[in-house]
C-alpha positions as CSV (number, residue, x, y, z in Angstrom):
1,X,34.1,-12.1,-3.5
2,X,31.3,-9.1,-4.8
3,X,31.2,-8.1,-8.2
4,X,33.2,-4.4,-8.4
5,X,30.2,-1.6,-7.6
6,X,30.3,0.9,-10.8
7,X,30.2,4.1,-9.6
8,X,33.0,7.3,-9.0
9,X,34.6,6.9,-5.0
10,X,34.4,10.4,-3.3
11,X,35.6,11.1,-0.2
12,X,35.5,14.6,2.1
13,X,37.1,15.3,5.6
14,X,34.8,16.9,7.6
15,X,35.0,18.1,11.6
16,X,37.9,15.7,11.8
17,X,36.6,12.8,10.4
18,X,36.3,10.9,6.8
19,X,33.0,10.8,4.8
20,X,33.3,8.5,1.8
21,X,30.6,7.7,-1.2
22,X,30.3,7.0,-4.4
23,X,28.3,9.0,-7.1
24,X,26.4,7.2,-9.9
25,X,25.4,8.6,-13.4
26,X,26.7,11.7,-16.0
27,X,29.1,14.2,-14.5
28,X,26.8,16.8,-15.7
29,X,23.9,15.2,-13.7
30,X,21.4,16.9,-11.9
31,X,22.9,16.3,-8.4
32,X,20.4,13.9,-6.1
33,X,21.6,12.6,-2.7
34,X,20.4,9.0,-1.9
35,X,19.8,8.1,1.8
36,X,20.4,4.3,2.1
37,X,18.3,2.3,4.4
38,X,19.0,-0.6,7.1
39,X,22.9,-1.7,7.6
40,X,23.8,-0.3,3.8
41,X,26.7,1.7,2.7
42,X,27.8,3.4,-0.4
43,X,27.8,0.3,-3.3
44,X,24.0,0.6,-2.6
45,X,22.0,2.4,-5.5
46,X,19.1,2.2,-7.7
47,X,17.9,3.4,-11.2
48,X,21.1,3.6,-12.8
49,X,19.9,2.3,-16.0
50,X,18.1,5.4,-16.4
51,X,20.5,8.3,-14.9
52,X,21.9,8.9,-18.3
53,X,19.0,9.5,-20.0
54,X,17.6,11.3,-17.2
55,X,21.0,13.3,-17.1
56,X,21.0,12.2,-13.1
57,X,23.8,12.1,-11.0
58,X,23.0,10.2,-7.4
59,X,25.4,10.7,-4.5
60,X,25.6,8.2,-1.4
61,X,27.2,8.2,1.7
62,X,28.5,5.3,3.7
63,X,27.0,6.5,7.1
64,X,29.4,7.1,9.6
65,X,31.2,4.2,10.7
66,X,30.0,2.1,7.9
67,X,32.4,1.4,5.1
68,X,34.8,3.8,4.8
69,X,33.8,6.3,6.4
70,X,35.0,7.3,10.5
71,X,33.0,6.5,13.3
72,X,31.2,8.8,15.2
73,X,30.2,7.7,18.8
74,X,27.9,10.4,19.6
75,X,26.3,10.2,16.1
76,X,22.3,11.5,16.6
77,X,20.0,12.0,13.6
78,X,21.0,15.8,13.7
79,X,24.4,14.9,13.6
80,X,24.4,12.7,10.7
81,X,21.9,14.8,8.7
82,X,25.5,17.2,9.2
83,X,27.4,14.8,7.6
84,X,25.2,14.2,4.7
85,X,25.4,18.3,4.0
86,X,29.3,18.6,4.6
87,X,29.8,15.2,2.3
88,X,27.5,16.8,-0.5
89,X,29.1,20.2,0.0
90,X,32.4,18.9,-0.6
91,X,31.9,16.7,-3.6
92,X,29.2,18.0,-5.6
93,X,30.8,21.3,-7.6
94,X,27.7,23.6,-7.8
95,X,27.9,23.5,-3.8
96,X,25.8,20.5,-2.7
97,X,22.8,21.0,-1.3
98,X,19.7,22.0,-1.2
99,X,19.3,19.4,-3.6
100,X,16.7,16.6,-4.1
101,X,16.7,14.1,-1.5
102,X,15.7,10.3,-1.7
103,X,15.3,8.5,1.5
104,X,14.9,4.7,1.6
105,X,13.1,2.4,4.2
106,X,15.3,3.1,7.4
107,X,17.2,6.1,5.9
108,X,13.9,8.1,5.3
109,X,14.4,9.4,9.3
110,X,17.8,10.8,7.9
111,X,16.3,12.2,4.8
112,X,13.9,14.1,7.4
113,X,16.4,15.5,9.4
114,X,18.2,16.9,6.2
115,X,15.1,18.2,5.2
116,X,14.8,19.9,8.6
117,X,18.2,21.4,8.6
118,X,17.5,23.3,5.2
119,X,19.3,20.7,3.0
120,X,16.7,19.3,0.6
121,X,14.9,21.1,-2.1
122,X,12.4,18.3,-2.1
123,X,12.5,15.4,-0.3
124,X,11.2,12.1,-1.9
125,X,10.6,9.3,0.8
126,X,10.4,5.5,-0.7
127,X,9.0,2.8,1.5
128,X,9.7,4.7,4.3
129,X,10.2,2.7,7.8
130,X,7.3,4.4,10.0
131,X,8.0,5.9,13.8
132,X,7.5,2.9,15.5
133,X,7.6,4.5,18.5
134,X,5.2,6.9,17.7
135,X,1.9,6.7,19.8
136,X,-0.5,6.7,16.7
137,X,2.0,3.8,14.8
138,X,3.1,2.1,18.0
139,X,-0.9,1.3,18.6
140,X,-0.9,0.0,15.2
141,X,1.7,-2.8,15.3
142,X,1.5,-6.2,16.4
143,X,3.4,-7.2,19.7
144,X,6.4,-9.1,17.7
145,X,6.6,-5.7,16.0
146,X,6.6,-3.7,19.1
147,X,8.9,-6.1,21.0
148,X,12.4,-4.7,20.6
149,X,11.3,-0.8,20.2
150,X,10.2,-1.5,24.0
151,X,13.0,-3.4,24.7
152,X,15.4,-0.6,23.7
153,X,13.4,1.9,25.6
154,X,13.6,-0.5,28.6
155,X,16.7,-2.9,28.9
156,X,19.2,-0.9,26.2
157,X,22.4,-3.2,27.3
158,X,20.5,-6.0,26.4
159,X,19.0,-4.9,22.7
160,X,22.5,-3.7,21.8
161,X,24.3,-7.1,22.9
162,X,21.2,-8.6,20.5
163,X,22.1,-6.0,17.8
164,X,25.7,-6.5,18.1
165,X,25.3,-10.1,17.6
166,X,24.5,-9.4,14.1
167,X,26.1,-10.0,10.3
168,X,25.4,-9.1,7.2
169,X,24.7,-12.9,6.4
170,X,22.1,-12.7,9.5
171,X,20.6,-9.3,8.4
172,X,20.3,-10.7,4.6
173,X,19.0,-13.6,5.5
174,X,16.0,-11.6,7.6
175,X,15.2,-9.8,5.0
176,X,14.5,-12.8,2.1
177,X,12.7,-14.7,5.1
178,X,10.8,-11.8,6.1
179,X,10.0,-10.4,2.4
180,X,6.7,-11.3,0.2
181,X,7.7,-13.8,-2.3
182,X,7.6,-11.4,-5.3
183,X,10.0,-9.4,-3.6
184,X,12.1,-12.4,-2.5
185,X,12.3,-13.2,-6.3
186,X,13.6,-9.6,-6.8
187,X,16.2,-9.6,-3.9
188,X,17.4,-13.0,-5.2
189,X,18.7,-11.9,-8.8
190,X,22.4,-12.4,-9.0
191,X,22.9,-8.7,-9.7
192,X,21.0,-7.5,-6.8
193,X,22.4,-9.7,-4.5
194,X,25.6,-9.4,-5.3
195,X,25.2,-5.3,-4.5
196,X,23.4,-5.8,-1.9
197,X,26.0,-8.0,0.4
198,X,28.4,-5.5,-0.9
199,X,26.4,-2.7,0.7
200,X,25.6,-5.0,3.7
201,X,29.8,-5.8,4.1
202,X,30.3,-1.8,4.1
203,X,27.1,-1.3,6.9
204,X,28.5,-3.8,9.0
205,X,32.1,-2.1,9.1
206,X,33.9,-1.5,12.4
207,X,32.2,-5.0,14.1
208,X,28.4,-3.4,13.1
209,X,28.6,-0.1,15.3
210,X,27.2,2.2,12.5
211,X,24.1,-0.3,12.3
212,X,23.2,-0.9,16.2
213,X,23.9,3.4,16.6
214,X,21.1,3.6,13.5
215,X,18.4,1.0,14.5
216,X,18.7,2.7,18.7
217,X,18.1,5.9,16.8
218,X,15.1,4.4,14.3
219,X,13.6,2.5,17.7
220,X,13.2,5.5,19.4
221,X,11.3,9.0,19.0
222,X,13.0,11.0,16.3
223,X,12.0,13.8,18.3
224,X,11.8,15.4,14.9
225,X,8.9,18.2,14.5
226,X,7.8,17.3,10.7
227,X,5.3,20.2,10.7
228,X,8.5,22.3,10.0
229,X,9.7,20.6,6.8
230,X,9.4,23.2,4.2
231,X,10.1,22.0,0.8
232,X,7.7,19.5,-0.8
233,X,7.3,16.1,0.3
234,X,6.5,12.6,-2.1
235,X,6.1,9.5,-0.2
236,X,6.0,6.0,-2.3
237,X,4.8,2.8,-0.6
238,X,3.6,-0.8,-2.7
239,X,0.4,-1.6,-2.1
240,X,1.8,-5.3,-1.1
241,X,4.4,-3.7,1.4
242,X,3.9,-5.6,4.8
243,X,7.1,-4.4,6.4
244,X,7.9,-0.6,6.6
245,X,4.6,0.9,7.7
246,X,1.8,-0.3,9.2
247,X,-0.6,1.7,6.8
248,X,1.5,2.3,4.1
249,X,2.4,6.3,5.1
250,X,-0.6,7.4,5.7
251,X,-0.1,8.6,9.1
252,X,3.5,9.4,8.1
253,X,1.8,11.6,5.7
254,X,-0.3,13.8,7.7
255,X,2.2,14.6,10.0
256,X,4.0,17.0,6.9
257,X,2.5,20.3,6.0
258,X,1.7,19.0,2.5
259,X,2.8,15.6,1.6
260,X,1.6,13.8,-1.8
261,X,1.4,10.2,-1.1
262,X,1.3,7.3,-3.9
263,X,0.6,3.9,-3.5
264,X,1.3,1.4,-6.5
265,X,-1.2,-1.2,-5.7
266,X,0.9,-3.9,-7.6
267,X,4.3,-3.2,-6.0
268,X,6.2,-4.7,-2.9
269,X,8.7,-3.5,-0.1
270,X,11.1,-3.6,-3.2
271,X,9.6,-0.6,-5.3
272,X,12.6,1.7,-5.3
273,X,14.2,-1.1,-7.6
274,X,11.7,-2.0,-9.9
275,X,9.8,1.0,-10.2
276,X,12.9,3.2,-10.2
277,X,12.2,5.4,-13.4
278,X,8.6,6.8,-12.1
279,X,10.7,7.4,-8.8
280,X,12.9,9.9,-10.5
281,X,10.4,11.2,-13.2
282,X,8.6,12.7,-9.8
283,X,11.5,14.2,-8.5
284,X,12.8,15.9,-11.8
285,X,9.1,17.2,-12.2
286,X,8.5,18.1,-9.0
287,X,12.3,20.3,-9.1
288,X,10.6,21.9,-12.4
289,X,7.6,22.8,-10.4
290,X,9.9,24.4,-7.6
């Protein structure tokens, strides 16, 4: 049994279906959306020790078909970056977005496609999971990295039996095995774990649908034209992240029309946890700025 997640349940109807999340911090907050990465739902969040002094309030989304919220079969990025707007529109009272966006690992291909569709007054982009497919990152990567991107692209029954096959005990147990030890160290606290298979039980929802429908779209070309984001962009790798991008953003970076990009040299793929308060200390400032 998970510990209970802290945090207000909110949930919308939208185009016939149910969108359900949680929202963390003040009431009075300064409205964020979080984009969750790999196979997580709604219990996942970061920072909250800070949100009331920050006077933050963080929304999240269980994707649909994860958690609570209703499938969609014919989910696409552009689809879900819908979802994300009508869920915010419908929860947040000032009227959603535009509103700063944070984008996680996996979810940062969401957080673009929000960004595209006029939803994010800036967009904030933490250890984002490169393109793989991209010619410029695809050349990059090793061939076990490479592997299953081709193998969608050329035997798609096979990679989603592979994909379907998995649990949250599998996908959890990937990570830790697949994570730099001062990140394993992290990932292991009891209070992190325990959120963390509570986020993993609500992205593996409705026999892991949500999760095989989000990796075929991450595997693939986003067939998103970044050049057209228009609000401002910060992208935040550790220096001793081996897993999201094979140089840390920076040909993630030049593909925006202006992008800042930081690098903390002594952080790992889990930076959005333990450097959580310079993560939202650039997002408040860079709203000031806007």
């Amino acid at each position: 049994m998970h510990q209970r997640v802290n945090g207000k349940l909110q949930t919308v109807t939208w185009s016939g279906r149910q969108l359900v999340g949680r929202s963390f911090g003040p009431s009075g907050g300064e409205p964020v959306l979080f984009v969750a990465g790999a196979a997580t739902g709604k219990a996942m969040c970061f920072g909250e020790s800070v949100l009331d002094e920050k006077r933050i309030r963080i929304f999240t989304m269980d994707r649909p078909g994860m958690g609570q919220s209703t499938l969609d079969a014919q989910r696409t990025l552009t689809s879900t970056a819908a979802d994300y707007r009508a869920f915010m529109s419908g929860v947040v009272p000032s009227g959603g977005l535009p509103a700063p966006v944070i984008a996680h690992s996996q979810g940062a291909m969401f957080g673009i496609a929000i960004a595209l569709s006029g939803g994010a007054s800036s967009l904030t982009l933490v250890s984002p999971a490169d393109e793989v497919m991209h010619p410029v990152i695809h050349h990059m990567l090793p061939p076990e990295a490479v592997y299953f991107p081709d193998l969608v692209r050329s035997d798609p029954n096979k990679a989603r039996q592979i994909l379907g096959s998995f649990t949250p005990e599998a996908m959890e147990e990937m990570v830790l095995a697949g994570a730099r030890q001062q990140d394993r160290d992290f990932y292991k606290d009891p209070n992190f774990l325990s959120r963390y298979r509570a986020a993993l039980d609500e992205g593996f929802a409705s026999d892991g649908a949500a999760y095989v429908q989000d990796t075929f779209l991450a595997m693939q070309r986003w067939g998103l034209d970044l050049t057209e984001v228009k609000c401002s962009v910060n992208i935040f790798f550790g220096g001793k992240d081996e897993s999201h991008s094979p140089d840390l953003g920076q040909t993630l970076a030049t593909r925006f029309p202006a992008a800042r990009r930081t690098v903390i040299s002594d952080a790992g793929g889990a930076l959005l946890w333990t450097h959580a308060r310079l993560i939202l200390e650039q997002v408040l400032a860079r709203e000031t700025r806007s």
